[in-house]
C-alpha positions in Angstrom: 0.0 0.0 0.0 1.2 3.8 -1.1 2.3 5.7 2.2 0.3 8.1 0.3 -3.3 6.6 0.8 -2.7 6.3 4.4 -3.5 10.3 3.9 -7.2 11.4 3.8 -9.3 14.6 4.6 -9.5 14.8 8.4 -6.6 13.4 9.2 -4.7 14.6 11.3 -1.1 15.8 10.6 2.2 18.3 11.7 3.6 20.7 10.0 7.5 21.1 11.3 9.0 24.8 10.7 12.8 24.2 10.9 13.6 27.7 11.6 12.8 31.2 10.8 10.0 33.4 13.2 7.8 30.4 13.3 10.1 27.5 14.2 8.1 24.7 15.9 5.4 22.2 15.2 1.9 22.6 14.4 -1.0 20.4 14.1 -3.7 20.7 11.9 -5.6 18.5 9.4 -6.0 17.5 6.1 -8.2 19.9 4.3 -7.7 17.3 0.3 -5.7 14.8 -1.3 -4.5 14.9 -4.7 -1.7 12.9 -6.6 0.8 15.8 -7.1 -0.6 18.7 -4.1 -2.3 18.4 -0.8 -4.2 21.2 1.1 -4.1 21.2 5.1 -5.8 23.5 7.0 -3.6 26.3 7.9 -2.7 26.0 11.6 -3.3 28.8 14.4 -0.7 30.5 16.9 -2.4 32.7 19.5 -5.9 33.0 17.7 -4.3 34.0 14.4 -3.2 32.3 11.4 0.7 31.8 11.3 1.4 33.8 8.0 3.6 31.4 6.0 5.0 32.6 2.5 4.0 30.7 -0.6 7.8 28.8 -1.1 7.9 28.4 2.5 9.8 24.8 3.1 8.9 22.5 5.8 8.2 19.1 7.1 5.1 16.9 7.6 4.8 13.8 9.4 1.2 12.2 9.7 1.0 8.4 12.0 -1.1 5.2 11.5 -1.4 2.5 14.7 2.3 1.7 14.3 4.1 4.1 12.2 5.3 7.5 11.4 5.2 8.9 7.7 7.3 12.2 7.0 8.0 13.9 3.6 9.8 17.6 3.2 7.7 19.9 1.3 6.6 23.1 0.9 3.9 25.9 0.4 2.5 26.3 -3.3 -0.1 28.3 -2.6 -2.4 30.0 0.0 -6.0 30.1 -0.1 -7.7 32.3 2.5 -11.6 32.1 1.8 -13.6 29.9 2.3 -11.0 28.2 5.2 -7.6 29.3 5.5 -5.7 26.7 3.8 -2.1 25.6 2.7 -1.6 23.8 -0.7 1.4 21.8 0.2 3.6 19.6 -2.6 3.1 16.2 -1.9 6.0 14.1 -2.8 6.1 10.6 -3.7 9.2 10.5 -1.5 7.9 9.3 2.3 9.9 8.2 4.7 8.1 5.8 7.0 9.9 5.8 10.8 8.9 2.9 13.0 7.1 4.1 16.7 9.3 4.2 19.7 8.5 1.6 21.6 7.4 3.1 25.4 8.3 2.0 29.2 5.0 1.3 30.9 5.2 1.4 34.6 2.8 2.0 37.4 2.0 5.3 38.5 -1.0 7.3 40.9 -0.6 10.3 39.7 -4.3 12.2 39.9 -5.6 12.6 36.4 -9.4 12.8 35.3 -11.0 13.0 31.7 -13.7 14.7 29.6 -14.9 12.4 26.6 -15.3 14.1 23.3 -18.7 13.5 21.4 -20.1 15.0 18.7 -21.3 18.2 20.8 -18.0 18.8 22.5 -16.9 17.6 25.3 -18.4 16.3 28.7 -18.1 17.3 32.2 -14.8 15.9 34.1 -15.1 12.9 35.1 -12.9 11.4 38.1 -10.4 8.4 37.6 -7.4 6.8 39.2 -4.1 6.3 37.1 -2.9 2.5 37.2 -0.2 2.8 34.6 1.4 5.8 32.5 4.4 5.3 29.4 5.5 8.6 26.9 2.9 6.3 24.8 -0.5 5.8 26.8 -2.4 5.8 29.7 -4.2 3.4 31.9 -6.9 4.4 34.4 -9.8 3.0 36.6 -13.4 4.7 36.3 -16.8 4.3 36.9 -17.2 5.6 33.4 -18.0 2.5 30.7 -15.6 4.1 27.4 -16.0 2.7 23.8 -12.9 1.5 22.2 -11.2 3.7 19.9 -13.3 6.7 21.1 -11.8 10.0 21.8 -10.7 11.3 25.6 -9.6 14.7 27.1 -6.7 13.7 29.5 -6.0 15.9 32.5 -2.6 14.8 34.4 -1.3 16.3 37.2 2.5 15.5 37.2 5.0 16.9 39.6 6.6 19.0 36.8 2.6 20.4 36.8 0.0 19.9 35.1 -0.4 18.2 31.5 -3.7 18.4 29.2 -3.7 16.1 25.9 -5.9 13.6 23.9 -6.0 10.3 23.8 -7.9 7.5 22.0 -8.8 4.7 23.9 -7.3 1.4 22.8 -9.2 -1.2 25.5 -11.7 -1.5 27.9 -11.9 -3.8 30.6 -14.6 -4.5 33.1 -12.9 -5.0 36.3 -13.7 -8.1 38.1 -16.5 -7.9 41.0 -16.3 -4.1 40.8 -18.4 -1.6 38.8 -15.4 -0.3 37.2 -13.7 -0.3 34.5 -9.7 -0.6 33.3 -8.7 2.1 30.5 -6.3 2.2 28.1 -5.7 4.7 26.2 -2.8 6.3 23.6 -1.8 9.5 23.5 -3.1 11.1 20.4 -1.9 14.6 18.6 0.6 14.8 21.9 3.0 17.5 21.1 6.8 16.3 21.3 7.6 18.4 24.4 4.5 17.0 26.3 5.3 13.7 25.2 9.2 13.8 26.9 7.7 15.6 30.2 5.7 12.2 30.4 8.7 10.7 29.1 10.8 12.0 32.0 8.6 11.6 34.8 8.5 7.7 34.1 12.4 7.7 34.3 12.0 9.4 38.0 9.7 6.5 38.9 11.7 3.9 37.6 14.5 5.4 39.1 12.9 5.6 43.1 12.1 2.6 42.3 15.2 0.9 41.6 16.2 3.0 44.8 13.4 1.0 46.8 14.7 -1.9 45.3 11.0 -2.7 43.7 12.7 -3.4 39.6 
């Protein structure tokens, strides 16, 4: 299968800004997909659209289940009306980059959720963290979560606290209790949220190994 046709409109995908006044990575979604050009909606910085040149030169990666995709391209054209969009070239030349594969270890930290339906999202719901890796989440509620549904994650780590989506991945009624085990994956995390996770599971592991528990 083409790298290419794991691309469709609504997917989600991040445009990466090596340098210049906008340096950093965005995320946005696929607006169309066409065999030479593809048009993503143009991505938001403080409430305003970041004003990228046409010739502009970045990167964009975009992820399946198990895999990364990232091609270098660049900005052909910008269409303001009736979305904001950027026509991007899309290259036949994708690099596909195999998922980091995540410690999982256990971890309490208080953390509740807000699932997202189609009329936003819900009120916060309470939960109690069993596990947490720079990939996922898993945590015990009351709440009965569909799998591969959409949840608002709200961690509170000791570096403070961290907001970020996940999708859930399995559900699991827990055994003579009216709860229910949760795990989840961290979806559209941004790289810097993803290595404060990353970090807090090396201090665990760390008192741990100090307590003599791995």
């Amino acid at each position: 299968m083409s790298y290419k046709k794991k691309l469709f409109p609504g997917a989600a995908i991040e445009l990466i800004l090596p340098d210049g006044d906008y340096k950093g990575n965005y995320h946005t979604r696929v607006d169309e997909v066409g065999e030479r050009l593809l048009s993503v909606a143009a991505p938001y910085l403080q409430g305003q659209v970041i004003p990228l040149r046409e010739g502009t030169v970045l990167e964009a990666v975009y992820y399946d289940e198990v895999s990364s995709y990232s091609f270098d391209t660049r900005i052909i054209r910008r269409i303001a009306v009736p979305i904001p969009v950027f026509v991007l070239d899309f290259t036949d030349e994708i690099r596909k980059i195999q998922r980091r594969n995540y410690v999982r270890i256990p971890a309490f930290y208080p953390v509740s959720f807000r699932m997202v339906t189609k009329e936003g999202l819900s009120d916060p719901k309470n939960a109690h963290m069993l596990d947490l890796s720079g990939g996922g989440i898993s945590f015990k509620t009351l709440e009965k979560l569909e799998n591969k549904s959409l949840v608002y994650t709200m961690l509170k780590l000791p570096s403070g606290d961290l907001n970020t989506p996940a999708r859930v991945c399995r559900v699991q009624k827990i055994d003579d209790t009216n709860a229910y085990s949760i795990s989840a994956e961290f979806y559209e995390i941004s790289e810097r949220d993803r290595d404060r996770i990353i970090r807090c599971v090396f201090e665990l592991q760390r008192t741990m190994r100090k307590k003599g528990l791995v």
